[in-house]
N, C-alpha and C positions, 0 to 999 in steps of 0.2 A: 504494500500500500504506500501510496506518493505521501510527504510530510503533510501536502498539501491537505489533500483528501482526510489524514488522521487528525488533525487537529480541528477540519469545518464538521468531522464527525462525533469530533468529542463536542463541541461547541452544540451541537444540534441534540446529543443528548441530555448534556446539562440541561440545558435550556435557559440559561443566562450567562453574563460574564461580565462578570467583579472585576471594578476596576478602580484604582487610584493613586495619588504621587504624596511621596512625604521624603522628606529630606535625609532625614535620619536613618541609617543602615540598620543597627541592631532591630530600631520599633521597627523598621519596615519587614524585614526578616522576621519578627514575632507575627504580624497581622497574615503574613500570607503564612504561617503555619500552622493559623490560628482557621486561615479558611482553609488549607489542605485537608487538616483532621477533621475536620465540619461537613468534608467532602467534596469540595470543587478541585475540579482537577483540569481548568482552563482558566486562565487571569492575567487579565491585562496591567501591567504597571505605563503609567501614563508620563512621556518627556516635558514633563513641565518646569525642570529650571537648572540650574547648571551639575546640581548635585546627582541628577538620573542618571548618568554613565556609570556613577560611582555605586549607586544604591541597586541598579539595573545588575552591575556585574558582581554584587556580593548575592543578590537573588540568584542568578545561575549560578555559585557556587553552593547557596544551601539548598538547590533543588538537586543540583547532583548527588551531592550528598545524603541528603534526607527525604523528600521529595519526586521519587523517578517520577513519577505516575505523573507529575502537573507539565504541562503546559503553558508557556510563559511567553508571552509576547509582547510587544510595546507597543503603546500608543501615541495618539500625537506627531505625527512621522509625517513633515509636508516635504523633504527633501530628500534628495540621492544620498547626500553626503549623511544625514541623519540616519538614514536608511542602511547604508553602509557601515557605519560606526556601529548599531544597536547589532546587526547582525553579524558582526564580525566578533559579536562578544554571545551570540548565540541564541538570539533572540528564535521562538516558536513561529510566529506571526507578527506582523504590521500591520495596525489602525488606523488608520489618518482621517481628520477632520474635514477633508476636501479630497480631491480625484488630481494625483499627481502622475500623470500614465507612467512616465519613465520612474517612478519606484515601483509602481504595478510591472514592471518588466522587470527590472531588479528583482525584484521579489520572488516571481514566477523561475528567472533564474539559476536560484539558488532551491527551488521549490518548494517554497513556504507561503502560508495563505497572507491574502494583501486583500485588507478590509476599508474601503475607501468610504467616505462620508460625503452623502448629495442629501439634497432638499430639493429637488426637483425634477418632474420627468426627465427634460433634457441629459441632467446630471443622472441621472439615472441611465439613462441611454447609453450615454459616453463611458460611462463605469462599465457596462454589457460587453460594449464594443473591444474593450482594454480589460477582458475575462475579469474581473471578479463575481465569482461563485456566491459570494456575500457581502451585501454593501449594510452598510449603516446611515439609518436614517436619524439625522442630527440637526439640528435639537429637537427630539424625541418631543418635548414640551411646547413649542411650539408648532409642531406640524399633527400630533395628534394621531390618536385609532384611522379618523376619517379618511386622513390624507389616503393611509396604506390602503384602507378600500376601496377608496377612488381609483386607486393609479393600480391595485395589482394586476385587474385584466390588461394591460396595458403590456404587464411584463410578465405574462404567465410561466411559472417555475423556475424566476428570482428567487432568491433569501434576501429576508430582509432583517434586520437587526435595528432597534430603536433606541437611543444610547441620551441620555441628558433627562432626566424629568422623568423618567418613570418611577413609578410609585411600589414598595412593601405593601399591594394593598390588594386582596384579591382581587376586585368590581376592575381597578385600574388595570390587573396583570391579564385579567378575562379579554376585558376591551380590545388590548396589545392581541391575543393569541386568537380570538375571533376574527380581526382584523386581517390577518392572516401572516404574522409574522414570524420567524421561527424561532426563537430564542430575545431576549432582553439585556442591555446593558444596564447594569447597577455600581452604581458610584456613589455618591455623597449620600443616596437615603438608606443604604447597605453599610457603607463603609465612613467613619469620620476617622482620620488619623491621628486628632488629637484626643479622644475617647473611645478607647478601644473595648469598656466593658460592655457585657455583654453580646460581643461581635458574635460568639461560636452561636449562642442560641439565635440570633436575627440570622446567620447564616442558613443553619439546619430550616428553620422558619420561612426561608426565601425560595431555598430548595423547594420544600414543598406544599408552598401557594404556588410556585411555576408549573409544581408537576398537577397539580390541583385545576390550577387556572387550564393549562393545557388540554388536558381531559374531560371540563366542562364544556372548554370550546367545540373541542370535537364532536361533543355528545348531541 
């Protein structure tokens, strides 16, 4: 199986992907072991400021370590050169807030999944065109359930991933999976890096309203 394939298949069974950036190496290294044992086994760390190289590459040494089973990717990725640096330290996959084609080639080349961020048909097209198997629809909070049911005939057997503003809320996770999207990003109302109690239960918690909301929708 291509890397590419095992991680948009782990993504697809979770059915969410935790994500966030904090400065600090040790906390960062405790919250993602903290979601490992909770169960996720796909997570995004997000390039939000000069310290991600650093906290990035202490993650891929306690996933080797401790951790086979996760999955570890990075977000925030608008450049080759960002692109190339996170990858050369091992990154799973690439997130990006917008549709950069030539890191979607990069990506492909090394054969790892490239997760591109549109808000818009056209953006959406173009993401098609320049293969990604799964885009993200960003800000999840301002485009909403409706947008995805407006536009999925449009792109019938896309993935779609909704990442900014979705809600720990059943009614909210239902919306997202009738809608018809296949998995949820979870950040700030999953994860706060500066108050980490409680994370393992909101974790287990997240899991299953996803698998809950999922199986409603279906039904």
């Amino acid at each position: 199986m291509s890397k590419r394939k095992e991680v948009l298949d782990a993504i697809l069974k979770q059915g969410m992907l935790p994500l966030f950036f904090h400065t600090d190496v040790q906390e960062s290294i405790d919250i993602v072991k903290t979601l490992y044992a909770s169960g996720i086994r796909v997570f995004e760390f997000t390039n939000r400021g000069e310290e991600a190289k650093k906290v990035f590459k202490a993650l891929i040494n306690a996933r080797n370590e401790e951790m086979p089973e996760l999955q570890l990717g990075i977000g925030t990725i608008k450049t080759n050169s960002e692109a190339e640096k996170f990858i050369s330290l091992g990154a799973d996959f690439i997130v990006a807030p917008i549709i950069t084609p030539s890191v979607g080639d990069l990506a492909h080349s090394h054969d790892i999944l490239w997760i591109p961020g549109c808000m818009t048909p056209t953006e959406i097209a173009l993401a098609q065109q320049n293969n990604a198997a799964l885009i993200k629809l960003f800000p999840a909070n301002v485009l909403g359930p409706g947008f995805v049911s407006a536009v999925k005939e449009l792109f019938k057997g896309q993935l779609f991933i909704p990442t900014g503003g979705v809600d720990l809320e059943i009614e909210n996770l239902k919306s997202w999976f009738k809608a018809g999207v296949c998995a949820v990003g979870m950040g700030s109302k999953l994860i706060n890096p500066k108050n980490v109690d409680g994370l393992a239960e909101r974790t287990q918690q997240a899991l299953q309203l996803v698998a809950q909301a999922r199986a409603e929708s279906e039904g």
